[in-house]
C-alpha positions as CSV (number, residue, x, y, z in Angstrom):
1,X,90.9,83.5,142.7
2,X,93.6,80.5,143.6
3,X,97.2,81.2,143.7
4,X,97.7,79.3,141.1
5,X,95.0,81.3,138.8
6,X,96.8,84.2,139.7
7,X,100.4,83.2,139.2
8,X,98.9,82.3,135.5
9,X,97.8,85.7,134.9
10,X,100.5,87.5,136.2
11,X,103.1,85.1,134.0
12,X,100.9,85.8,130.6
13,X,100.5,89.6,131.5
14,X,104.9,89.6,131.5
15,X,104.8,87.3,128.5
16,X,102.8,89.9,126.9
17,X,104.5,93.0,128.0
18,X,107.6,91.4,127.0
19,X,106.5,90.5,123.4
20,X,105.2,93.9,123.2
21,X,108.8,95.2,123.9
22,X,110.9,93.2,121.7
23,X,108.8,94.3,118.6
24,X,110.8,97.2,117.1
25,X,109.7,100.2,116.2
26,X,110.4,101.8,112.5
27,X,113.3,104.2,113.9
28,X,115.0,101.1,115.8
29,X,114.8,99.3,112.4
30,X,116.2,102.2,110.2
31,X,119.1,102.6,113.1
32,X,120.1,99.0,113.0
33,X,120.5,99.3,109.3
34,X,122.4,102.1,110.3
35,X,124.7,101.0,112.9
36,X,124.4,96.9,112.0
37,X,123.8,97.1,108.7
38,X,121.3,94.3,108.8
39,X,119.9,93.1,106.3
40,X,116.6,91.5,107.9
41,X,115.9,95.2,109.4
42,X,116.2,96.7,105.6
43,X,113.9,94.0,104.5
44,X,111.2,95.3,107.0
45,X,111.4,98.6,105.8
46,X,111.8,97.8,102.6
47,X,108.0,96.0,102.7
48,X,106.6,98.8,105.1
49,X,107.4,101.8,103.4
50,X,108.2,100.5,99.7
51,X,104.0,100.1,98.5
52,X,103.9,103.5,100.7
53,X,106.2,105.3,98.8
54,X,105.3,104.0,95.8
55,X,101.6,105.3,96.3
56,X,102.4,108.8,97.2
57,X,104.7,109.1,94.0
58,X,101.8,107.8,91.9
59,X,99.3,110.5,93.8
60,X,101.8,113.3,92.7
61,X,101.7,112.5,89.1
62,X,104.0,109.9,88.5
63,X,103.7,107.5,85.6
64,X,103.7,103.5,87.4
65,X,107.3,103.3,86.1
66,X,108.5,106.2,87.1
67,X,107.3,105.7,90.8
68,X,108.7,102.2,90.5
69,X,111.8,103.5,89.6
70,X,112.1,106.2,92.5
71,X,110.8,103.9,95.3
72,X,114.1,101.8,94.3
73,X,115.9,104.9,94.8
74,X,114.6,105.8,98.0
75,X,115.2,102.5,99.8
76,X,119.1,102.4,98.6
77,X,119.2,105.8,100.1
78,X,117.7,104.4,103.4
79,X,120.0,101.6,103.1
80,X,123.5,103.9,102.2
81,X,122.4,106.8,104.3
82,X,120.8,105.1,107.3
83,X,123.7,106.0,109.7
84,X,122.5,109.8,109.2
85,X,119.0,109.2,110.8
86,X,118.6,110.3,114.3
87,X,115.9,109.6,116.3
88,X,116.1,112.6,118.4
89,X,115.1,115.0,115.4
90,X,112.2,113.2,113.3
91,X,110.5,109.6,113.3
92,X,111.7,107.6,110.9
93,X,108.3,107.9,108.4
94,X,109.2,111.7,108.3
95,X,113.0,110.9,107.4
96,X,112.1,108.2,104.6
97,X,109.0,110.4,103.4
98,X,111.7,113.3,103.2
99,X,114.0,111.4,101.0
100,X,111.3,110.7,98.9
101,X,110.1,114.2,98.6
102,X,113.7,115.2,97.7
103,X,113.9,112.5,95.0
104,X,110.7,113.9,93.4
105,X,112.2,117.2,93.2
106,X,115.2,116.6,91.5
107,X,113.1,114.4,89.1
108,X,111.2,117.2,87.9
109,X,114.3,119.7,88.1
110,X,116.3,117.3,85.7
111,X,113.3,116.7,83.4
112,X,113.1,120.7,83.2
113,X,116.8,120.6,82.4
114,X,116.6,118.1,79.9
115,X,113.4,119.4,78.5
116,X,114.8,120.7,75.2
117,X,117.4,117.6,74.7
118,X,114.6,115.3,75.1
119,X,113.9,116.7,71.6
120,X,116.8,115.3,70.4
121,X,116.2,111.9,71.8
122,X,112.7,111.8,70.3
123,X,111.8,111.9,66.3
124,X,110.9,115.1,65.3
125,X,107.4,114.9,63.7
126,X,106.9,116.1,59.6
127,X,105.4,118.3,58.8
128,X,102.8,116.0,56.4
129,X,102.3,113.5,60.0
130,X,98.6,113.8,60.9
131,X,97.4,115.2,64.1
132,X,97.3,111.1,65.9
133,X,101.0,111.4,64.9
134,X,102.1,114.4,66.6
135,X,100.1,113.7,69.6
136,X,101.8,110.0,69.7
137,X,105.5,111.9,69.5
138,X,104.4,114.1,72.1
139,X,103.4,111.1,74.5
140,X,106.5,109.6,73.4
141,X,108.8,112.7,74.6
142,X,106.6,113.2,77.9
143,X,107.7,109.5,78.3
144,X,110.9,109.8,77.4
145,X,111.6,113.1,79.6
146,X,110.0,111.0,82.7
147,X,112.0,108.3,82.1
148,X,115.6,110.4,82.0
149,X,114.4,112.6,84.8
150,X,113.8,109.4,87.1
151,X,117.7,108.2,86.6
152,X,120.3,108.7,89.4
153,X,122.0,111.7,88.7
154,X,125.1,109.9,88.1
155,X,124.1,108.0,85.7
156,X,121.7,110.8,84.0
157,X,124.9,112.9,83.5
158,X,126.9,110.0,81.5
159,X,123.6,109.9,79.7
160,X,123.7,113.9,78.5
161,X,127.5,113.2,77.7
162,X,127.5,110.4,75.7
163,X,124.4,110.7,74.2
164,X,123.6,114.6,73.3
165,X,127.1,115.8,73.8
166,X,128.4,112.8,71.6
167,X,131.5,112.1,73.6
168,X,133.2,108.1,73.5
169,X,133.2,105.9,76.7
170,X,137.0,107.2,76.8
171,X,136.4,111.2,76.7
172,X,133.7,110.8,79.4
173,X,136.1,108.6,81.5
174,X,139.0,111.4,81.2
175,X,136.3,114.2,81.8
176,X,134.2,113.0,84.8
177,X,137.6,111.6,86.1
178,X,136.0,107.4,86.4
179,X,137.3,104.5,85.5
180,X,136.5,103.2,81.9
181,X,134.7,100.1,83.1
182,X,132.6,102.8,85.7
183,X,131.7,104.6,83.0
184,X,130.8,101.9,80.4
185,X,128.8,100.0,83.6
186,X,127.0,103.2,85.0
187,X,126.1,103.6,80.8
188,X,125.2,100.2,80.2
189,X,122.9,100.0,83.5
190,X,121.1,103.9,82.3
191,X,120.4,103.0,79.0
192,X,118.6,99.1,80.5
193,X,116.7,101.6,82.5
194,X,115.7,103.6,80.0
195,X,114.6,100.8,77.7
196,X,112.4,99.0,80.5
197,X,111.2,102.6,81.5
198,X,109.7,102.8,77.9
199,X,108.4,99.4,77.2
200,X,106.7,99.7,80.9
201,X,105.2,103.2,79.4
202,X,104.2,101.2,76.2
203,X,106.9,103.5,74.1
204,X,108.3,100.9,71.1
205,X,109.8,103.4,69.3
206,X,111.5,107.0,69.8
């Protein structure tokens, strides 16, 4: 083989270890979202493990718009709580997929808690409604439970106050200690949730 032939190999066989180095792993993009907070990094994780996450919920029971909904709140927890990953305890899949599992849990915990105010929310069926009629209200609450339990928890408990505890904008301000226009926003964004939760689940009427 001529110098030259071998000069050409060895220069593509650094090219390529090279290009192989600069590729970065998950756990270097979840820690310069940490450290950096860059955005590009979040982006990449956002399309790796956002279908993934999405799948698993759907696997363990989720409705489509429940999952949709939690995957959202999984990758603002990667994005707020990156700078608590550390690559010296778990990969980053096993962090992210932790998140998730946690997020799952307190779905089903809250939609335990809120089992019996759900009837509330929902119309309570007549006695006279046929048997399709009480099955449709009982889809309807199953949705409507799935749909409360997949709200953040902060805006799930202006949700109980205002809506089954009957307090004003102004008594839940004074009681949870938040700004009025907190309050009203954190309401305002719940109850847009809630409504696109239901359409999505094909819910027209509670």
């Amino acid at each position: 083989m001529s110098q030259l032939a071998i000069g050409y190999a060895v220069s593509r066989s650094t090219h390529g270890a090279q290009s192989a180095a600069a590729v970065p792993t998950l756990e270097d993009l979840v820690t310069a979202v940490g450290v950096h907070r860059d955005g590009a990094a979040f982006t990449r994780l956002f399309d790796h493990f956002g279908p993934r996450v999405y799948a698993q919920m759907t696997r363990l029971g989720l409705a489509s718009y429940a999952a949709a909904d939690l995957t959202q709140d999984v990758m603002e927890a990667i994005w707020s709580k990156a700078y608590q990953f550390d690559r010296r305890k778990s990969a980053a899949a096993t962090w992210i997929f932790h998140i998730a599992r946690n997020r799952r849990i307190d779905v089903r915990r809250r939609s335990r808690e809120f089992a019996c105010a759900v009837e509330d929310f929902c119309s309570i069926p007549d006695e006279s409604e046929s048997n399709d009629d009480r099955l449709a209200a009982a889809e309807r609450e199953r949705c409507v439970r799935e749909a409360l339990g997949a709200l953040p928890h902060e805006q799930l408990t202006l949700v109980k106050l205002a809506f089954f505890d009957g307090l004003s904008h102004s008594d839940i301000a004074a009681q949870t200690k938040l700004p009025l226009g907190t309050v009203k926003s954190r309401l305002r964004l719940a109850f847009s949730r809630l409504r696109r939760s239901l359409h999505d689940a094909g819910v027209t009427k509670a």
